[in-house]
N, C-alpha and C positions, 0 to 999 in steps of 0.2 A: 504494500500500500504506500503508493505516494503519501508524505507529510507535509501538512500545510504549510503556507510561507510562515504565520506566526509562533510556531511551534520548533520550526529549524532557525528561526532568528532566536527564538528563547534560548534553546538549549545553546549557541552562538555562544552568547553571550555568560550562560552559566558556567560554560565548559573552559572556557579561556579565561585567562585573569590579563588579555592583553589590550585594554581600554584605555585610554589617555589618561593624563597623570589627575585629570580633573572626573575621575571616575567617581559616581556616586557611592556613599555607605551604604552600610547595611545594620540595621540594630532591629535587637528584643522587643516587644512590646509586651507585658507580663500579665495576667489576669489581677494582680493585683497595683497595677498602675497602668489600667488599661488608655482612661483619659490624658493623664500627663504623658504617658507614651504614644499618645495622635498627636498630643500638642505640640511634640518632640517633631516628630515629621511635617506638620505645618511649618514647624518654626524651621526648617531646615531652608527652607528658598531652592525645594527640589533636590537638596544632596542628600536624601534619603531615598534609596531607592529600593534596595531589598527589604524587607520588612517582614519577620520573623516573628506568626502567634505561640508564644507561649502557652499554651491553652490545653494543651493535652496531658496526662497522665495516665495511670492505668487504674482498674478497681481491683478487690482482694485479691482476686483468678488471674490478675495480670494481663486485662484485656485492654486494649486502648479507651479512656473514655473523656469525655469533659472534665477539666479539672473544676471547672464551675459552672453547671447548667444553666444556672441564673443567666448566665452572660450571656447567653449562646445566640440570642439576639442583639446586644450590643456587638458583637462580633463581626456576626453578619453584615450590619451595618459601617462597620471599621473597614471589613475586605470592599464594600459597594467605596468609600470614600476615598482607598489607596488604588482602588482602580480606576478612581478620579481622575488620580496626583500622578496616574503613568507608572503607581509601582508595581512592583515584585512578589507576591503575595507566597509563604512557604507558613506550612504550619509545624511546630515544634512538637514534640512528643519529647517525654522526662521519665524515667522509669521509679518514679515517687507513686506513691501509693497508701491508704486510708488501712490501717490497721484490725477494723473493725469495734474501736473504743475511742474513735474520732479522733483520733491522734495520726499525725502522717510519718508513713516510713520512708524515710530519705532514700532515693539511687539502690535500690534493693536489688541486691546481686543475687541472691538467693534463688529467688519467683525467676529472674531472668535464665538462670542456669535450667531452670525445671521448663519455661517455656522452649528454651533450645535443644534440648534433648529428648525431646515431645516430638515428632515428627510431623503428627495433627494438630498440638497445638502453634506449632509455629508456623504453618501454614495458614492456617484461621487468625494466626494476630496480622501477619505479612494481609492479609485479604480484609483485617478488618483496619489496618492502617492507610491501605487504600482507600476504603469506602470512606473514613472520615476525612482524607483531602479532596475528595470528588464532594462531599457533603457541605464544606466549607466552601469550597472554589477557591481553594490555593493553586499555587501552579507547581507546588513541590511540597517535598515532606524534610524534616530537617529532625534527624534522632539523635538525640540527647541522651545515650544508656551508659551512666557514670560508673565509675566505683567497680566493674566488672570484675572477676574469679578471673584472674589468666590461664586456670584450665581452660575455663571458655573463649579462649580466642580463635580458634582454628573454626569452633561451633560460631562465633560471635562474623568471623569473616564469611562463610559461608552465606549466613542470616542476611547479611547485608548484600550478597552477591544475588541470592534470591529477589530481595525486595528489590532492588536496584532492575531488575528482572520487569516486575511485577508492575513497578511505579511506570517505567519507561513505554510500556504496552499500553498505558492508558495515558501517553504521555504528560509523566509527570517528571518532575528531575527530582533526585534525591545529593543531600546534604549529609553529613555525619560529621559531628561537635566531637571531640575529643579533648581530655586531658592533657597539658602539656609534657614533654618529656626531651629530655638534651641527648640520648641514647638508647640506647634497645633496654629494656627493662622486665623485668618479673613482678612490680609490685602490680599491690592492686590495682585496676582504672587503668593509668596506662601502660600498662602491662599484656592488660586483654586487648588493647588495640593495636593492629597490625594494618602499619599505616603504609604500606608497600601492599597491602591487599585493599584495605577500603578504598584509598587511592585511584585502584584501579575500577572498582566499581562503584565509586559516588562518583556525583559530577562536580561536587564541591567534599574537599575534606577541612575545615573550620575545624583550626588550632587555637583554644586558648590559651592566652599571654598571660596570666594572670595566676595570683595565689602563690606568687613568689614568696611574700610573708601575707600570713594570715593568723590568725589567735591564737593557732596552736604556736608562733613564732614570736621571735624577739621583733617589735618594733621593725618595721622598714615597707617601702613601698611595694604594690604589687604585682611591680614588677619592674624589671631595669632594662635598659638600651643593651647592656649587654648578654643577660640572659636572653632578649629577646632573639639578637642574633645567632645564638646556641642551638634556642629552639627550631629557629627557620633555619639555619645551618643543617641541623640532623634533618630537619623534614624534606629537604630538598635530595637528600642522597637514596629518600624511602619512595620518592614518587612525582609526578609531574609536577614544576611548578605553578602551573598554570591555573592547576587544581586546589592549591593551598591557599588558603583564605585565612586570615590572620584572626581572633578574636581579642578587642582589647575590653579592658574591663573598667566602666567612666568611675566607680569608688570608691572606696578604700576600708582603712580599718581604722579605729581608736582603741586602745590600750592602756588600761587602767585595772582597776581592783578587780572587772569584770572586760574582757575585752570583747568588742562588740563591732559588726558591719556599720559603718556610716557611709553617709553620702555626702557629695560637696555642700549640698545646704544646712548640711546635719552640724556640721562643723565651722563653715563658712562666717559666723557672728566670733571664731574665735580667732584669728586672724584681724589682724590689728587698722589695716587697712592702709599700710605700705610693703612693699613688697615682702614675701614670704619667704623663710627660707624653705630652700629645694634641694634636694637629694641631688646631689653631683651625678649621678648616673642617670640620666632619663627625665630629670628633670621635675619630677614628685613635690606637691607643697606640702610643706608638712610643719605642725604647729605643737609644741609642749607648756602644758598650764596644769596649774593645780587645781581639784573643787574639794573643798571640805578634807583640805590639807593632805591629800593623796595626789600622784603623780600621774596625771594623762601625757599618751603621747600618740595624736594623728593623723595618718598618712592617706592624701587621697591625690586623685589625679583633679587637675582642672581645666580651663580652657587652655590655658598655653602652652601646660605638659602633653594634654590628649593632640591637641592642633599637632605637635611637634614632631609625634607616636605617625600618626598618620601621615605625616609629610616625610616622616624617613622611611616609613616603608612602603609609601611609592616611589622612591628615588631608588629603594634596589627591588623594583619590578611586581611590587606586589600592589596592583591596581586597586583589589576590593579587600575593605578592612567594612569586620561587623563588631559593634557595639552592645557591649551587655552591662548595662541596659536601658532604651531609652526612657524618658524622666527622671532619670537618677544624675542624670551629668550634668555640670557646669551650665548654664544657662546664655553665660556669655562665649560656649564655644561657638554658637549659633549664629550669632550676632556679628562674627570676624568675618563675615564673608570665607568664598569657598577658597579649599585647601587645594593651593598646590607644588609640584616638588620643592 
């Protein structure tokens, strides 16, 4: 069967990372900032262009479902809006899942390993992650399955070589979000992924940058200039560059008695309102104050570090950089006009 014109210009375009250095982003929109993440894409002057629903998870059985059914018409209404604005529409899928005592199990490797070694059930999830991006009218699917069993990688490759199968047939283009990693590994998460096999069968392999230092770590930003080129260093030896998609991450961390996720605005009134210091590597603002005589210290990304992020890694050839996540970033990244090399 011949393919239509808009369908070989789509996959074009997913498939290649070779766009001018004034390529559009790509960012998160989350079910739980679903409004400030449109208003992120408005405010963008069109340099939003792939646009990433957060929206899926699984239920106890480990089927794909609404992470918020509530939503499911606000949604619909968001895909009618970004196919307004000319974008890109993918839906995310997250292998978190509801316990059954209303508490959520984070990246549950467990349920994943039992759906891959199920030969019917992974069949019926690959057939029912289909039916919810034909359901939504994405034009792709983007899996998000963290935290992985590195037994399951060879199971986890095939998984993706099937869907990748599955999605393409009804043409869809499929993504796959991975863990960062500087080399071949056994730990958990990036371990199970075999980035010389997804590579080959997603159209997009989206490497997170990000979680350099996080709570469980000493103080520092979430990631540096040159971790980052470690990361794309190793990934370029596993698989096409063309294919590799950067993920940066617009927040950071604060670090105190309790250390906790913040966002630029979260932090942003403590910052004195000249310039901040920054992390000599990558260029991180990062702020240390006391409350109630204990010791904060933290680290987020802003306009000038994120603007910075993305303007070096289109200068060594990586055209499309996605965002996690929008409404969470600097407000004033938006406002610099667009980025180029």
């Amino acid at each position: 069967m011949t393919m239509p014109f808009r369908f070989i210009h789509l996959l074009g375009l997913l498939l290649v990372g070779t766009l001018s250095a004034a390529a559009p982003l790509g960012g998160w929109i989350t079910y739980w900032a679903l409004d400030s993440g449109l208003q992120s894409v408005r405010s963008s002057g069109g340099e939003v262009e792939d646009v990433f629903l957060f929206a899926l998870q699984w239920d106890a059985a480990g089927n794909p479902v609404s992470a918020r059914p509530d939503l499911d018409r606000a949604w619909g209404k968001a895909v009618t809006e970004l196919r307004s604005l000319k974008g890109r529409v993918w839906l995310t899928v997250v292998n978190d899942r509801p316990d059954g005592e209303g508490r959520m199990v984070l990246k549950d490797a467990g349920l994943m390993h039992e759906v891959l070694a199920d030969r019917a059930r992974r069949r019926k999830h690959i057939g029912d992650l289909v039916s919810q991006c034909q359901r939504i009218g994405a034009d792709g699917l983007d899996v998000d399955y963290e935290n992985l069993d590195p037994i399951d990688r060879e199971a986890f490759s095939g998984f993706i070589e099937e869907l990748a199968r599955a999605l393409h047939r009804k043409r869809l283009a499929l993504s796959v979000t991975v863990q960062p990693k500087i080399r071949e590994s056994r730990s958990k998460g990036p371990g199970a992924a075999d980035w010389a096999a997804l590579g080959k069968a997603a159209d997009r392999l989206q490497i997170m940058l990000y979680n350099l230092h996080n709570t469980r770590t000493e103080p520092g930003p979430v990631c540096t200039s040159s971790w980052i080129g470690q990361v794309l260093a190793f990934a370029a030896t596993q698989c096409d560059r063309g294919r590799i998609v950067p993920v940066l991450k617009v927040s950071g961390f604060e670090w105190g008695p309790r250390p906790r996720e913040v966002t630029f605005g979260d932090v942003a009134p403590q910052f004195s309102g000249s310039d901040p210091m920054r992390h000599p590597d990558g260029q991180a603002p990062y702020v240390v104050f006391d409350v109630e005589g204990k010791r904060h210290t933290a680290f987020v990304e802003d306009a000038t570090s994120l603007r910075d992020k993305v303007a070096s890694l289109r200068r060594q050839g990586f055209s499309r950089v996605v965002l996690w996540s929008l409404g969470a970033e600097d407000p004033g990244f938006w406002r610099m006009g667009h980025i180029s090399k």
